[in-house]
N, C-alpha and C positions, 0 to 999 in steps of 0.2 A: 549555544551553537556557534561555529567560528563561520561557519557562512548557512544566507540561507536565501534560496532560488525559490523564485515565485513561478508558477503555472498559472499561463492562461491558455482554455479550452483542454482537449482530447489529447494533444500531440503531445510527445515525449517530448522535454528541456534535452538538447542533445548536451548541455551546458553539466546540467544536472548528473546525465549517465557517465559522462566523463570523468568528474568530478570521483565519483563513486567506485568505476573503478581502477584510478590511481590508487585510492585508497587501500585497493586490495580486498575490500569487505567481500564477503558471500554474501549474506541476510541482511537485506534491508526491511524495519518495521515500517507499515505503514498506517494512517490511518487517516479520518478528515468524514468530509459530507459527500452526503450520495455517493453510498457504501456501492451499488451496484452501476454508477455509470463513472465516476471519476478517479475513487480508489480503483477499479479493475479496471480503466485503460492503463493507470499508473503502473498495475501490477503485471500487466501485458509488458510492457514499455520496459520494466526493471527484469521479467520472466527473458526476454528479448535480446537481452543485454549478456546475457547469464548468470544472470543472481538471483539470489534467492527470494523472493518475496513475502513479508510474512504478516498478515493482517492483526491488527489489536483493534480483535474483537469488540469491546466494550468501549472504544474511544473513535465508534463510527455511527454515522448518520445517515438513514438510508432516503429519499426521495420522499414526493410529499403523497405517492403510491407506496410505498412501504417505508414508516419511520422508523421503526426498528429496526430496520439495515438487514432484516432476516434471510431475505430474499440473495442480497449480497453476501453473506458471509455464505451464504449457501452454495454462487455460482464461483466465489474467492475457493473455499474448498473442492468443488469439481474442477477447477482450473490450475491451481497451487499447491493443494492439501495443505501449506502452512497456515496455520491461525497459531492464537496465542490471546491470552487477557493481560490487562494492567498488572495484577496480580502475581502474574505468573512471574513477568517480566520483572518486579520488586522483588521477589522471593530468588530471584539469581542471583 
């Protein structure tokens, strides 16, 4: 990574969106813990911005109400429809 911005709480890095799109990108992958309250404000925050947001699936952690992240990847699709696995993302 040539840079990299740390998050603390809920609120978009306005540092972060910036960053992003200078860079011109559409789809940013996302992923981390507590699939259903931190990765989806992130994905709010990046949806917001106008880009694309796109959850990997298998490299999320959902709350210690649902560890499987199931819950999230759930309302990440009602809200983004992007998902995507490790897998997928190696195979491109």
């Amino acid at each position: 990574a040539d840079r990299i911005f740390i998050k603390h709480g809920y609120a978009r890095s306005t540092e972060t969106i910036e960053h992003l799109l200078c860079l011109k990108v559409e789809r940013v992958l996302v992923c981390g813990l507590q699939t259903e309250t931190c990765c989806l404000a992130a994905g709010f925050a990046l949806f917001d911005a106008g880009l694309q947001p796109t959850l990997i699936t298998d490299l999320t952690v959902g709350s210690s109400l649902d560890r499987t992240g199931g819950l999230g990847v759930r309302l990440w699709e009602h809200h983004f429809k992007h998902t995507v696995t490790l897998g997928a993302i190696q195979q491109a």
